[in-house]
C-alpha positions in Angstrom: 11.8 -24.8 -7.1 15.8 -25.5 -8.2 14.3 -29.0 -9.6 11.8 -27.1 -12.0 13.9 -24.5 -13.0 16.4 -27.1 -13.7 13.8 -28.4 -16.5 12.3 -25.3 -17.5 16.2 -23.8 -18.6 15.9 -26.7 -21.4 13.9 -27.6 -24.1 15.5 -31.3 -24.0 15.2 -31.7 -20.2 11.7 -31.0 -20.9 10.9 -33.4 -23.8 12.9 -35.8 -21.6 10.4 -35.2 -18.8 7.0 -35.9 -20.5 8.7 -38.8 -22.4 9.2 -40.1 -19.2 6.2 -39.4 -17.7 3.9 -40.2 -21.0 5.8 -43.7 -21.2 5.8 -44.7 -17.3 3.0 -43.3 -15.8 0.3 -45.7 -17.4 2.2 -48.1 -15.9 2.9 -46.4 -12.6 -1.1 -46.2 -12.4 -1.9 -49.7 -13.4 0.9 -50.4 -10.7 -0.6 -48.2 -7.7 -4.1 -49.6 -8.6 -2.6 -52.9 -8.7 -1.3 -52.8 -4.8 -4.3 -50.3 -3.7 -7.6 -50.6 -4.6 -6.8 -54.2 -6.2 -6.6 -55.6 -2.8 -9.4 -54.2 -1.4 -11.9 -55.4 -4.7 -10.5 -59.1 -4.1 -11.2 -58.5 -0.7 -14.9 -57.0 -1.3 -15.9 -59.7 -4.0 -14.6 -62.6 -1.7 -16.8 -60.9 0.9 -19.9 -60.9 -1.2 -19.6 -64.5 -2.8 -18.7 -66.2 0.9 -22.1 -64.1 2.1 -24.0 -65.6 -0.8 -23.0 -68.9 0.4 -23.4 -68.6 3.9 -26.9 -67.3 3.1 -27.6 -70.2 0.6 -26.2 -73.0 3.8 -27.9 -71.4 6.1 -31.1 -71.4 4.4 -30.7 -75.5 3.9 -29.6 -76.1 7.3 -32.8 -74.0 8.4 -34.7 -75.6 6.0 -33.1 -79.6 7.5 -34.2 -78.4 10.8 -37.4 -77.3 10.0 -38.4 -81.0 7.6 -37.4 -82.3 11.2 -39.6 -80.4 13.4 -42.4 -81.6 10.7 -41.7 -85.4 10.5 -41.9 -84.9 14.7 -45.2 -83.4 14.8 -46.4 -85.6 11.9 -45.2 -89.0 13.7 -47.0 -88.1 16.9 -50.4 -87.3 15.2 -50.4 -90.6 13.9 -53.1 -93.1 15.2 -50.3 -96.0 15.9 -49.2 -93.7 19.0 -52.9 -94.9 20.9 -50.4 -98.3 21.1 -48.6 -96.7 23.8 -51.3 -97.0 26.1 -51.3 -100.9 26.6 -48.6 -102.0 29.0 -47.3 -104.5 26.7 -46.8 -102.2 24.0 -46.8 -103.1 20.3 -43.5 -103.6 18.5 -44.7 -101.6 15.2 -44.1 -98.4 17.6 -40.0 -99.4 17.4 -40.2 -100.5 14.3 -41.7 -97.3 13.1 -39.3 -95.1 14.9 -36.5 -97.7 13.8 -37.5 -97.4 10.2 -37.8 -93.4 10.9 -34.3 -92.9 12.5 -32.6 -95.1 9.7 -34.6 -93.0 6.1 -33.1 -90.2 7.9 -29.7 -91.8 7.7 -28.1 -89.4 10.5 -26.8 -89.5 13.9 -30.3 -89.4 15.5 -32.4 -91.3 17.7 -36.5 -91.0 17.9 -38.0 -92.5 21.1 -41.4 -92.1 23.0 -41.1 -91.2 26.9 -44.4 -91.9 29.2 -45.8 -89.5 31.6 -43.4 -90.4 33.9 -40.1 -89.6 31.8 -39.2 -93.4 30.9 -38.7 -94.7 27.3 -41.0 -97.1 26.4 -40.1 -97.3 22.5 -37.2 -96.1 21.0 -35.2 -96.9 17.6 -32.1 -97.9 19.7 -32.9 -100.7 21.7 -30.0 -99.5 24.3 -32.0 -96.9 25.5 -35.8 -98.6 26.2 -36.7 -98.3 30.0 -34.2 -95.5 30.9 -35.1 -92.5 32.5 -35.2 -89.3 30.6 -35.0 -85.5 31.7 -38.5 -84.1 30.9 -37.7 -80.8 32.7 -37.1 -78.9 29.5 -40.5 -80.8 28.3 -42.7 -77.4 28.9 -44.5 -77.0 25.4 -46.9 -78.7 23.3 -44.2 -79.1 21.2 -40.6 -77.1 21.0 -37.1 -78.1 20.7 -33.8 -77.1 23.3 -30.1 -77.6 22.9 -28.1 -79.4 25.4 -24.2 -79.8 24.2 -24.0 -80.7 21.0 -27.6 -82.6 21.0 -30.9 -81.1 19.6 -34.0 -82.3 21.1 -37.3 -81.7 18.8 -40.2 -83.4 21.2 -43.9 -82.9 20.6 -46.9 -84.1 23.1 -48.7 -87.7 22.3 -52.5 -87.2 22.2 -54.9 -90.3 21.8 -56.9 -90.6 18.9 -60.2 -91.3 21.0 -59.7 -88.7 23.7 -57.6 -85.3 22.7 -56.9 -84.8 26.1 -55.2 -88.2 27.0 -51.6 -87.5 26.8 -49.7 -91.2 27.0 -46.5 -89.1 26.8 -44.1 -87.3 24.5 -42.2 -88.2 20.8 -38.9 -86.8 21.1 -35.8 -86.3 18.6 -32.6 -86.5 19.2 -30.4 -85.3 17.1 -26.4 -84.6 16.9 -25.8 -81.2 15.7 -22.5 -82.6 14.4 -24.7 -84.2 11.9 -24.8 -80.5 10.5 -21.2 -80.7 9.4 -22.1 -82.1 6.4 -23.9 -78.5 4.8 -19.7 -77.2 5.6 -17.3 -77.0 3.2 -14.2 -78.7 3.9 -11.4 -77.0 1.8 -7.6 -76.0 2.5 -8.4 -72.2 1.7 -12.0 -71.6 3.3 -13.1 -72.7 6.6 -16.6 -73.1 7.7 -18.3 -73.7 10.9 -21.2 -73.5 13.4 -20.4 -71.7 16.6 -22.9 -71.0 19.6 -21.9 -67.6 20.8 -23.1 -67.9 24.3 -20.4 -71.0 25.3 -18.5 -71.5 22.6 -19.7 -74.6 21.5 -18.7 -75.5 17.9 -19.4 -77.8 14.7 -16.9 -78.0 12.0 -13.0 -76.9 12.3 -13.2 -74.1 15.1 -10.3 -71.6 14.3 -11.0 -69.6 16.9 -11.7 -66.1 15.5 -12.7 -64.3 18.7 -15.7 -63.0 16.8 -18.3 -60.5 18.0 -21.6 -61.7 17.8 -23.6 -58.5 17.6 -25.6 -58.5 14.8 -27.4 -61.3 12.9 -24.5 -60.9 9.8 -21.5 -59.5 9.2 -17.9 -59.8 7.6 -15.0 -59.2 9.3 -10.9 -58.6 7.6 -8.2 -59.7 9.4 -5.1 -60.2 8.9 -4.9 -63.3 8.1 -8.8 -64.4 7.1 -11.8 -62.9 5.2 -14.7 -63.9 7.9 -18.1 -63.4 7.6 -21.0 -65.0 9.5 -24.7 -65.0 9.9 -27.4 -66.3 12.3 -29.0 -69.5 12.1 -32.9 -69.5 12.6 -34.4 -69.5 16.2 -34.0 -73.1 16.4 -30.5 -73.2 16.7 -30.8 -69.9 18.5 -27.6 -68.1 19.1 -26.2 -70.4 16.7 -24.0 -68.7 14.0 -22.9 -70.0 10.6 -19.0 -69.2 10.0 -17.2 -68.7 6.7 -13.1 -68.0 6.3 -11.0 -68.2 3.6 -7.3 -67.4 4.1 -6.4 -64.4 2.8 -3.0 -65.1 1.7 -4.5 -67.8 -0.6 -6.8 -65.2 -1.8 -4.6 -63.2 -2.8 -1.6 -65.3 -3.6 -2.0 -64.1 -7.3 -2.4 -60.8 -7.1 1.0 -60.9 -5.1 2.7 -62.4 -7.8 1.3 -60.2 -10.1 2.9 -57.4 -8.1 5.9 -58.8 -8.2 5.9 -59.6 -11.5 5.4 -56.1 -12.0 7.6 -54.7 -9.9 10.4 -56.3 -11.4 9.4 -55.6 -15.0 9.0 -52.1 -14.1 12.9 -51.6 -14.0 13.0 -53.2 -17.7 10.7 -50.4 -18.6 12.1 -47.7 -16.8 15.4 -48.6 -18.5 13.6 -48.8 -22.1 12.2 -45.4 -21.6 15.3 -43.4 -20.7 16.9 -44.5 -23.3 14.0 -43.9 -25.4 13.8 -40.5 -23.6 17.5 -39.7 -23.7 17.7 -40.8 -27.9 14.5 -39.2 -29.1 14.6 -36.0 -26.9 18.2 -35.1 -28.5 17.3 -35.9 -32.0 14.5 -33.6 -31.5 16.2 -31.0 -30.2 19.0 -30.9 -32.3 17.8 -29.2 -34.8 16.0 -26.4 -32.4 19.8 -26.1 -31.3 21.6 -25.8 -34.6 19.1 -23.1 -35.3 19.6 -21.5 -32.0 23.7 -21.5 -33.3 22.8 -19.9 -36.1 20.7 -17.1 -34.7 23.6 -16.8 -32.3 25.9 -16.4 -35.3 23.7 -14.1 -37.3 23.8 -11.8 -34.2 27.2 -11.8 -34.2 28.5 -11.3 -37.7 25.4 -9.4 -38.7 25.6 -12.0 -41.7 22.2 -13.0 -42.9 23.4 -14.7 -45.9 23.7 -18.1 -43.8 21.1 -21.0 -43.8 20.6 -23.7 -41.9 20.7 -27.4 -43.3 17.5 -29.1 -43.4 17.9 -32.8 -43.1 14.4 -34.5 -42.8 10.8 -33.3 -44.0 9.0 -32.8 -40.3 7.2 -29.8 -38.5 11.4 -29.0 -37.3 12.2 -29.1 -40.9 9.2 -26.6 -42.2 10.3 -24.6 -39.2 14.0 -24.5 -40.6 12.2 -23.8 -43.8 10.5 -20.6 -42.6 13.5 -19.4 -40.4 15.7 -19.8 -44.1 12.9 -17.9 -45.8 12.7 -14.9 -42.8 16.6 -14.4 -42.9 15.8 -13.8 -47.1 13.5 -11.7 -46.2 15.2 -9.9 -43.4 18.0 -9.4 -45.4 16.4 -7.7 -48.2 14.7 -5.7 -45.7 17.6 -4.3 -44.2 19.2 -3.2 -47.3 16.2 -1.3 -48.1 16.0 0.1 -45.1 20.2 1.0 -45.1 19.2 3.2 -48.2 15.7 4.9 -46.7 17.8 5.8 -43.6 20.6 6.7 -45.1 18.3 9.4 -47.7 16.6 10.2 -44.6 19.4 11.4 -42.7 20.4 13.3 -45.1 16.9 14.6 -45.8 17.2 15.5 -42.0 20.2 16.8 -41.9 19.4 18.8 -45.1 16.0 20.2 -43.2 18.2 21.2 -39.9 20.6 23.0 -42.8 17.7 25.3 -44.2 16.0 25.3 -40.8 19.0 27.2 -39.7 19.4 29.6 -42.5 15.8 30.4 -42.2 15.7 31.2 -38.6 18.8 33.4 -39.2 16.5 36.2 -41.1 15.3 39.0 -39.7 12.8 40.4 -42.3 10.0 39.0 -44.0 11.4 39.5 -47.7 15.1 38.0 -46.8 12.8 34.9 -45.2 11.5 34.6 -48.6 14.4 35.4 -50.3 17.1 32.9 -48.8 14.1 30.1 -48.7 13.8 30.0 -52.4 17.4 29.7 -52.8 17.9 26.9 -50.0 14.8 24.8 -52.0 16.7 26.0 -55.7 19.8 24.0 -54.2 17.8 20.8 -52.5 15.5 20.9 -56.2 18.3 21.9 -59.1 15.7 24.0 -60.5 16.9 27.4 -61.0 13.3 28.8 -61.9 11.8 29.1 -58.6 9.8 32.6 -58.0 7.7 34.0 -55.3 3.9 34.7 -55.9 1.9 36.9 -53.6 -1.8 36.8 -55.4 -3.4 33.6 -54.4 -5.1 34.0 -57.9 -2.1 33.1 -59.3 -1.9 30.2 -57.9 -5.4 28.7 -58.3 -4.7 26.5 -61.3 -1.7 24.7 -59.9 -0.5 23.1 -56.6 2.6 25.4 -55.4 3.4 25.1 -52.1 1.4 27.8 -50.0 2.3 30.0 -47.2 -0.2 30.8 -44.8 0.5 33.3 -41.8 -1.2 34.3 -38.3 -3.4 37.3 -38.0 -3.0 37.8 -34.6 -5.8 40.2 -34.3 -8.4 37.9 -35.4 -6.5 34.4 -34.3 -6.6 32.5 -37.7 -4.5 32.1 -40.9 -4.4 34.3 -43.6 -2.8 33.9 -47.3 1.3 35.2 -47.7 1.9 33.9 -50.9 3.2 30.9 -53.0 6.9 29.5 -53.6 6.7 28.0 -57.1 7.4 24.2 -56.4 5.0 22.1 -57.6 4.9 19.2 -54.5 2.4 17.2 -56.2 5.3 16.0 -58.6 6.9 13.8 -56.1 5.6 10.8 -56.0 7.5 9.5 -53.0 4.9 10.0 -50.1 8.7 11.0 -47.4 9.4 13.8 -50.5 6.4 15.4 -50.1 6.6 15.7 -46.5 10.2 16.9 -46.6 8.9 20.2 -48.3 6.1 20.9 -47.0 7.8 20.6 -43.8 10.0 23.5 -45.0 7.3 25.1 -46.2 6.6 25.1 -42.7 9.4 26.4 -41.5 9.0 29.2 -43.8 5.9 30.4 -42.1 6.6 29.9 -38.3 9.6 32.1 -39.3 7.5 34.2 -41.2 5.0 34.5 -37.5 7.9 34.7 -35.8 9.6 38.0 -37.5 5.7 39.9 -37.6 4.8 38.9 -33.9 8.4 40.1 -32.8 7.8 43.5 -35.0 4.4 43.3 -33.6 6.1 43.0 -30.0 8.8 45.8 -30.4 6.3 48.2 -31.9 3.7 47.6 -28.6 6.9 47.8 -26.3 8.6 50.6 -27.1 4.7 52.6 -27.7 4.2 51.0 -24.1 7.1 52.0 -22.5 7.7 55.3 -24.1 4.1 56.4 -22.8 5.1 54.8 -19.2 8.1 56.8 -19.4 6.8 59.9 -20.0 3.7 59.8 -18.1 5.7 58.9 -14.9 8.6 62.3 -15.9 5.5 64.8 -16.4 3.9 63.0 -13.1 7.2 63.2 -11.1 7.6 67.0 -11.8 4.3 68.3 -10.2 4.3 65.6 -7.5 8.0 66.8 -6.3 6.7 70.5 -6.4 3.7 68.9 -4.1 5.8 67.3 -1.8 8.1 70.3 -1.3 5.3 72.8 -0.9 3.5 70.7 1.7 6.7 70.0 3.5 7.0 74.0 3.7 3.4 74.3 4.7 3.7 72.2 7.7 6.8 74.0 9.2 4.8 76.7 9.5 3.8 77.1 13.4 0.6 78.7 13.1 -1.1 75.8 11.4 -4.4 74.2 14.0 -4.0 70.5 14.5 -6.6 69.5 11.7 -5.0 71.6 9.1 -1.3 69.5 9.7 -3.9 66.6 9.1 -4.3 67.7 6.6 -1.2 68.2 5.1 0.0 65.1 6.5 -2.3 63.2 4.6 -0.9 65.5 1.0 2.5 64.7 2.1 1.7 60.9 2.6 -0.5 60.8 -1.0 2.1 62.5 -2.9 4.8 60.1 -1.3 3.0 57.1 -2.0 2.1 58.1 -5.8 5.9 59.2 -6.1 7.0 55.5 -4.7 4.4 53.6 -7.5 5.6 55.7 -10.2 9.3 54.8 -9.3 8.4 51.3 -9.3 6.6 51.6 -12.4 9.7 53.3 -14.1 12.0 50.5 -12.5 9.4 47.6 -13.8 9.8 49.1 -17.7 13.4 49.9 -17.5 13.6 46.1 -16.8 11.0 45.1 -19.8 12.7 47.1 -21.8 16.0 45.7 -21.3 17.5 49.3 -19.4 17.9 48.3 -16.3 21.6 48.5 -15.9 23.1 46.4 -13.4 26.5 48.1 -11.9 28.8 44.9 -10.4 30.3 45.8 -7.7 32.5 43.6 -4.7 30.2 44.9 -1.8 30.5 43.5 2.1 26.8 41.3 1.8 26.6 41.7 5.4 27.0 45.8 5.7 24.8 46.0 2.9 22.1 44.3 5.0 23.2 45.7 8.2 22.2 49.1 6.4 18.6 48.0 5.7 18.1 46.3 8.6 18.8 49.6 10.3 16.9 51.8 8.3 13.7 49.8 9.0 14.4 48.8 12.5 12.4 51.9 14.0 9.0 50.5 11.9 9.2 47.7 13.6 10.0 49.6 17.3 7.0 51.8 16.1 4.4 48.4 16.2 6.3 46.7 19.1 7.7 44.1 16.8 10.6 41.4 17.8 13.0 42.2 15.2 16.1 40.1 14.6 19.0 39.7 12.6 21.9 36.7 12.5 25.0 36.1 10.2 26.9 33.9 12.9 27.9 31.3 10.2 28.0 33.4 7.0 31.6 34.2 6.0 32.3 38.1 6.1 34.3 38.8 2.9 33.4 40.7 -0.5 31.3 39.2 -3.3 30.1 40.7 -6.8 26.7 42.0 -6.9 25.2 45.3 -7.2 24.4 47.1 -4.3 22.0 49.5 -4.9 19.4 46.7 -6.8 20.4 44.2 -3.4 19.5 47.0 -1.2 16.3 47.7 -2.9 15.0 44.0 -2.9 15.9 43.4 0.8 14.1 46.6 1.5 11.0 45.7 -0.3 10.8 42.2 1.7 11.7 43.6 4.7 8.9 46.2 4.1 6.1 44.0 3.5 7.1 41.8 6.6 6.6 44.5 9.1 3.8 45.7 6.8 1.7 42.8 7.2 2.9 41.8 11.0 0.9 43.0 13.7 2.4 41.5 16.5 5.2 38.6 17.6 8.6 38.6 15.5 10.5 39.2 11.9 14.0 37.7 12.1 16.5 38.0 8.7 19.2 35.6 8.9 21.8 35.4 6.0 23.6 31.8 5.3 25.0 30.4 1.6 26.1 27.3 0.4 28.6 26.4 -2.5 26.4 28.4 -5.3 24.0 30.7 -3.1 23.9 33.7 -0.8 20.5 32.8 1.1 18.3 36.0 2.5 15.5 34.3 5.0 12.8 36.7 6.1 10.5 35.2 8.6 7.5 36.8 10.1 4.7 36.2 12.4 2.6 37.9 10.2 -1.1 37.2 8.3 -0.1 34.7 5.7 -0.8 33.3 3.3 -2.9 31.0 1.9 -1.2 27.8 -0.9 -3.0 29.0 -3.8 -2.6 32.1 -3.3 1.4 32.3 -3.5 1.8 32.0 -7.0 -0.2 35.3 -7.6 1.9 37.2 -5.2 4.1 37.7 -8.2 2.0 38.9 -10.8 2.3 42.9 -11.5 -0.1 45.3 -9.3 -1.9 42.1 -8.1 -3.0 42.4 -3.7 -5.2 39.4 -2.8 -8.6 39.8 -1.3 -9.5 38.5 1.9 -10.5 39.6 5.4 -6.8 40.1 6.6 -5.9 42.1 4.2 -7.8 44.4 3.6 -6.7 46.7 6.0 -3.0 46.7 3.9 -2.9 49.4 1.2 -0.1 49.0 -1.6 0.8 49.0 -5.1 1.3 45.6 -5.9 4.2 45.8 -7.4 6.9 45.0 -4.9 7.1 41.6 -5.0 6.9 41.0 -8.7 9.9 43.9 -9.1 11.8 42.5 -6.4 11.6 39.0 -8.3 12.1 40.6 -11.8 15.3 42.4 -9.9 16.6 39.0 -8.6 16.5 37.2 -12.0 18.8 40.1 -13.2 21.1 39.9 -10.5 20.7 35.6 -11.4 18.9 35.1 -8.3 15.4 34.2 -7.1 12.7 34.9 -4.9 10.8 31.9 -2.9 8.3 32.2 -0.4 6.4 29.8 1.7 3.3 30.0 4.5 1.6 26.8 6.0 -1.9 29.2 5.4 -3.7 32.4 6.7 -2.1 33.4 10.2 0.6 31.3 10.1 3.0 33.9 9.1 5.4 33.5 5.9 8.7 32.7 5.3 10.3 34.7 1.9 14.0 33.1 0.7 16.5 35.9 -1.4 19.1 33.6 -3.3 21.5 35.4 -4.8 24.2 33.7 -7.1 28.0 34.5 -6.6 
């Protein structure tokens, strides 16, 4: 991986590379195909031309053999053999097998044997009247091997009488005789081997050979070899060709070597080539590379780069010249757009603050005209209302929300003509302010729109709850007086009870209603005090405690690590919000525990109310917090309430810069609500 990176950081490295590889691998592949395959093709043709020859001698030695066996059968169907049977026997027998044994013009020697295995004519007069083996004499007519001598015999018959047999014509002939179909050359031996002993004609190099099929070659070290049966005559007689293979392929090995030692000659020519050509190529990549580095720099884009020859390097240096024109030019250009667009934009931020600082419709107008009189020069600039007025030019227009019916409704004209800018940015730079204008404009009716629903809202809240409170007190007291009263049966103080209990619980919604549009209304006043956090919640922790005695409830409360000293909050608002959690965890808890613990950290004072209670469910949670909102399910339903007490006592943490958090793994799992309360 190091080697090709190495290359791959370098444009030179690389064109040194392929020249390398472009210049020496033909020659690397003639080389390898020169030492690897060449070998083997020598070896192969060598293979097939000694096979054709072997073939082509052992079809003529076959073929010798064969004339043999035919002049032996011929010569004893011939009439002159009935001479045999006279006991002085003719002389033209010998003189025909003389005459015979010397047209052959070979080692041989043709004789006739009687019935009784003696020679009676024969074309060596050495052998007449000797005894011959006629053991192997078992055919008509057949030929054996003993040694090196080939017997072809065939069975006398008289010309009068078939079935006379005077005795038997007989061939002898010395298989060395067959040495002349071998060729005799320094590089390629031949000979004739029997493969049962061993017996051989020719120069025996003693091959240790395996006879197994009829023809075969064989690669050794030293010797090509290849062999092949001769015909059943010679039976188990097999024809042998060799030719030294380091005669064979004494050229190819000084071809090798030849180019083996050319091969550093070439190497050397092509690094230098490599080394010269590479760098005048790349020279000119890297004076442009400087350049660019330069123009970085300096931010000077006035240079060029020299041009010295007329190639593809050259048209580049050409075209980078030509870009460094053009990027030049281009930068200037764009120096003056950005520097008239920031102050277009800073100019838009300008009016865009002045705009946003009105606080009526008509000073909106008013201080817009005069912000465009001073971006335009033109002193003329009026407001229009009628959209008649307008039709026959192209001011810009204002177009406002009607809220009611959710679309845009005509507000009137400034009398700019946009349309006479022909610069596509100017345009857009004033009818973005003419944008402005009307989100402004929106924005002063919806607040008017806001304040007028408000204060209506909250006045009628107001004094619905004071002329609610009146009569409900008056209720409360009566009913209060009603029951102390000890002549009243048991389901008369029901009765009562359940008055007193109404009017309470009416009385409590209609506070909370009061204390949710003091705080809409902005009149909640908060009254900072330095309180003792944890005798504030000891307090509410004590006026609850016997609700929770009442249902059997665990209830619990821990400030072991909080620090007891004085911090700034208001009391009576802290009280209130601790109450309303603690409330709705007894509330909703049937059985099990509700334990308060109070901790902080660097910027909080932490409030953690945990109950055993019903739960609730993940998406669920988020609607806990919504104004008079109680969710519907099975476990619930049993729970009466406002719902309001969690979205005041949020609304009453944000004032105090606090929160509210709470967090339950699901129904009947119980819940966990967090009180953080900045100090």
């Amino acid at each position: 991986m190091r080697l090709f990176s190495f290359f791959n950081t370098s444009l030179r490295r690389k064109l040194f590379l392929a020249f390398i590889i472009i210049g020496f691998f033909p020659f690397l592949t003639l080389l390898i195909y020169t030492i690897f395959l060449s070998e083997t093709k020598i070896v192969n043709k060598i293979v097939v031309e000694q096979l054709e020859r072997t073939d082509s001698v052992a079809r003529l030695i076959n073929n010798h053999l064969n004339s043999l066996n035919k002049e032996v059968n011929f010569l004893s169907s011939l009439d002159l053999m009935d001479d045999l049977l006279v006991e002085d026997i003719d002389k033209r027998v010998s003189r025909l097998l003389t005459q015979k044994a010397d047209d052959f013009n070979l080692n041989v020697a043709l004789f006739c044997i009687d019935t009784q295995g003696i020679i009676i004519a024969s074309s060596k007069k050495e052998m007449l009247y000797k005894k011959f083996n006629t053991s192997e004499l078992t055919h008509e007519r057949a030929s054996y091997i003993q040694g090196k001598e080939l017997f072809i015999y065939s069975k006398i018959h008289t010309s009068f009488d078939t079935n006379k047999i005077p005795g038997y014509l007989v061939l002898q002939y010395n298989l060395n005789n067959l040495d002349l179909y071998l060729t005799h050359q320094n590089t390629t031996h031949s000979y004739i081997i029997n493969s049962k002993n061993a017996v051989a004609i020719g120069e025996n190099l003693a091959l240790h050979l395996d006879f197994t099929t009829d023809i075969n070659s064989v690669i050794s070290a030293d010797h090509v070899v290849v062999y092949k049966s001769l015909s059943s005559v010679m039976q188990d007689w097999f024809l042998v060709y060799a030719v030294d293979k380091s005669v064979a392929l004494a050229f190819l090995n000084d071809f090798i070597r030849f180019m083996l030692t050319i091969s550093l000659f070439i190497f050397a020519f092509i690094l230098y080539f490599s080394l010269r050509y590479s760098k005048d190529i790349v020279k000119p990549i890297q004076e442009l590379t400087r350049l660019t580095d330069e123009i970085t720099k300096t931010q000077d884009y006035n240079a060029k780069v020299e041009i010295n020859s007329t190639d593809e390097i050259a048209r580049l240096s050409n075209s980078f010249n030509t870009m460094i024109q053009t990027t030049s030019l281009a930068l200037e250009r764009l120096e003056e757009e950005n520097s008239l667009r920031l102050k277009r934009f800073t100019q838009l931020i300008e009016v865009f603050n002045t705009i946003i600082q009105t606080k009526s419709e008509d000073e909106c107008i008013n201080t817009s005209i005069k912000e465009i009189a001073k971006l335009t020069d033109k002193k003329d600039l009026y407001f229009i209302e009628k959209k008649d007025e307008t039709a026959h030019t192209e001011f810009a227009e204002l177009y406002v929300s009607d809220f009611e019916k959710d679309t845009k409704i005509f507000f009137g004209s400034i009398a700019l003509d946009i349309k006479q800018f022909e610069d596509k940015n100017e345009r857009d730079f004033y009818n973005s302010i003419a944008s402005m204008i009307t989100l402004q404009l929106d924005k002063i009716r919806l607040i008017k729109r806001t304040l007028c629903a408000s204060n209506a809202k909250s006045a009628f809240i107001s004094n619905i709850s004071h002329e609610l409170r009146t009569p409900l007190n008056a209720i409360i007291g009566a009913t209060q007086y009603m029951m102390s009263y000890e002549l009243l049966s048991d389901d008369q103080m029901d009765t009562l009870s359940t008055i007193e209990r109404s009017a309470q619980y009416l009385l409590e919604m209609i506070n909370e209603i009061l204390d949710i549009a003091k705080i809409e209304a902005g009149k909640m006043e908060v009254n900072l005090k330095n309180v003792n956090i944890i005798a504030l919640l000891q307090n509410c922790y004590d006026m609850l405690y016997p609700l929770a005695a009442d249902k059997d409830l665990e209830f619990t409360l821990s400030f072991d690590t909080f620090e007891e000293r004085e911090y700034q909050t208001d009391p009576k608002i802290f009280q209130q919000i601790v109450l309303n959690l603690l409330s709705n965890a007894i509330k909703f808890t049937q059985e099990g525990k509700i334990s308060v613990e109070l901790k902080k950290d660097d910027k909080y004072i932490y409030v953690n109310v945990q109950d055993d209670g019903i739960g609730i469910s993940e998406e669920d949670i988020e609607l806990l917090f919504h104004d008079f909102t109680q969710l519907k399910n099975t476990m619930q339903k049993s729970y009466q309430g406002t719902g309001l007490g969690l979205s005041l006592s949020k609304k009453m943490a944000k004032i105090l810069h606090g929160d509210i958090e709470l967090f339950s793994e699901g129904i009947g799992f119980g819940t966990r609500v967090i009180f953080k309360l900045q100090y």
